[in-house]
N, C-alpha and C positions, 0 to 999 in steps of 0.2 A: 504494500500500500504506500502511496507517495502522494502524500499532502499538498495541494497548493493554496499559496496566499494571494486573494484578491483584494484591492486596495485603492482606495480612493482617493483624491490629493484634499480631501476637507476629513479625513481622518478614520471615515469608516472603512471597517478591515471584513474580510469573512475569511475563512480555512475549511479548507472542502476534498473530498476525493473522490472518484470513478470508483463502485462499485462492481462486482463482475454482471449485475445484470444494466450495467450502463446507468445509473442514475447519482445524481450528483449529491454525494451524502455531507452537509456542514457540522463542521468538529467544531466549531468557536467564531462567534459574531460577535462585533466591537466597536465602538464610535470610538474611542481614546488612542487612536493608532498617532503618530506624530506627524500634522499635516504639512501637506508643501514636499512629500518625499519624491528623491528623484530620481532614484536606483533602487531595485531591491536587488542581492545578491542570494543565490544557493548558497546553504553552507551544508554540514555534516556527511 
């Protein structure tokens, strides 16, 4: 399973993955993310 972050530049965030029957499952939704971002990086 491989998590993606979706991300807004006024600070809302969501974390979500593909299921194996294809649907989009969210692990963590958040307004507090730090807005005005310009880059997100892969890490781990």
């Amino acid at each position: 399973m491989r998590n993606v972050l979706f991300v807004r530049n006024d600070g809302l965030f969501a974390v979500a993955y593909i299921n194996t029957a294809g649907e989009l499952i969210e692990t963590q939704v958040g307004d507090d993310a730090t807005i005005d971002w310009t880059h997100i990086v892969a890490v781990g």
